[in-house]
C-alpha positions as CSV (number, residue, x, y, z in Angstrom):
1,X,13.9,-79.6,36.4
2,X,14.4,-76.0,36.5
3,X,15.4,-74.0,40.0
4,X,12.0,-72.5,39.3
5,X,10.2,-75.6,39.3
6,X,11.9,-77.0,42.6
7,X,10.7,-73.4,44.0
8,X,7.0,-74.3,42.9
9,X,7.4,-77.7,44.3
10,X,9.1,-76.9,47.4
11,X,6.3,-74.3,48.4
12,X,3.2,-76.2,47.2
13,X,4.7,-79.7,49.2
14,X,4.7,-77.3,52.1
15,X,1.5,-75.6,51.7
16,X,0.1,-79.1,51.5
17,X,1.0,-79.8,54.9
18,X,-0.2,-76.8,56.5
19,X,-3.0,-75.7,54.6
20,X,-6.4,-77.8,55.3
21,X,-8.6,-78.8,51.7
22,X,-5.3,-78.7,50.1
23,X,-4.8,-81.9,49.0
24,X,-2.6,-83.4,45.8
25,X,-3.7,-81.2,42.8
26,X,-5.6,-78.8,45.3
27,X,-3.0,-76.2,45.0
28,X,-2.4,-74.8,40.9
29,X,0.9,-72.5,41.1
30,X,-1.3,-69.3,40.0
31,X,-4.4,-70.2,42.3
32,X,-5.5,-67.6,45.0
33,X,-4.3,-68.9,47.8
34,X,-6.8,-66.4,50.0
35,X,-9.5,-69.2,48.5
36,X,-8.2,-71.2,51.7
37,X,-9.7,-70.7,55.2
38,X,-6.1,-71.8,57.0
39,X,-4.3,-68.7,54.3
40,X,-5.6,-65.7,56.8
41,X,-3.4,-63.4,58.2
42,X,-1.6,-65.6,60.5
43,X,-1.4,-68.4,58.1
44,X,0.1,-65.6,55.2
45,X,2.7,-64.4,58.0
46,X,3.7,-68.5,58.9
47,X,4.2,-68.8,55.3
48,X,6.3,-65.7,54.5
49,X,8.6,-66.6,58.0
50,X,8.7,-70.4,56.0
51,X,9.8,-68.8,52.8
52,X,12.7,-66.2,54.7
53,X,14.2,-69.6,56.6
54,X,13.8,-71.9,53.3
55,X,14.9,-69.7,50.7
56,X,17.2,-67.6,52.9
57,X,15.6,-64.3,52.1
58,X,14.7,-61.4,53.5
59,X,11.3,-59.8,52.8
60,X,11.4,-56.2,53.9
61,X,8.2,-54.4,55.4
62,X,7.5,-52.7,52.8
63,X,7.1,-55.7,50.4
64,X,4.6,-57.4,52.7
65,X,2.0,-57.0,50.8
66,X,-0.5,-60.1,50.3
67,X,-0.9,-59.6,46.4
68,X,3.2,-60.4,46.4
69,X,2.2,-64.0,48.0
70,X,-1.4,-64.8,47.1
71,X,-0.1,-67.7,45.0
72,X,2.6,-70.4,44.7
73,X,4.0,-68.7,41.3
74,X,4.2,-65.4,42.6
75,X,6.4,-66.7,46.0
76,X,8.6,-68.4,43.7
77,X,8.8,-65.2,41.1
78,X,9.9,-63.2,44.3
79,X,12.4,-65.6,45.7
80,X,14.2,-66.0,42.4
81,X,14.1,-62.3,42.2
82,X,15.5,-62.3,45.6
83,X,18.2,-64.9,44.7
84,X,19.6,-62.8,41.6
């Protein structure tokens, strides 16, 4: 299993938990994660504090931007690119 892959899995195990309707197979790595009632603005700044204490990263101001985060892939892309 790839870093990448433990990323995807890591972040969609926890969306699971938090978002509501987001069962097993609920969440594809490139779906909209806006499609979600729970993924509004608070619920997009708990995720992006989860993903800074995870992954250990820091996500300047001016990168908190929702079309960044608006899907599993995309967090994972921009942790990785973080992590390089």
């Amino acid at each position: 299993m790839s870093d990448r892959q433990k990323i995807v899995d890591t972040i969609t195990a926890h969306l699971q938990s938090v978002l509501s309707g987001a069962g097993d197979g609920a969440i594809a790595e490139d779906r909209d994660l806006r499609d979600f009632p729970d993924f509004d603005s608070l619920g997009i700044l708990e995720t992006l504090v989860w993903l800074e204490s995870t992954f250990e990263v820091t996500i300047p101001d001016e990168e908190l931007v929702v079309d960044r985060f608006d899907s599993v892939g995309k967090m994972a892309d921009y942790v990785l690119g973080k992590a390089a």
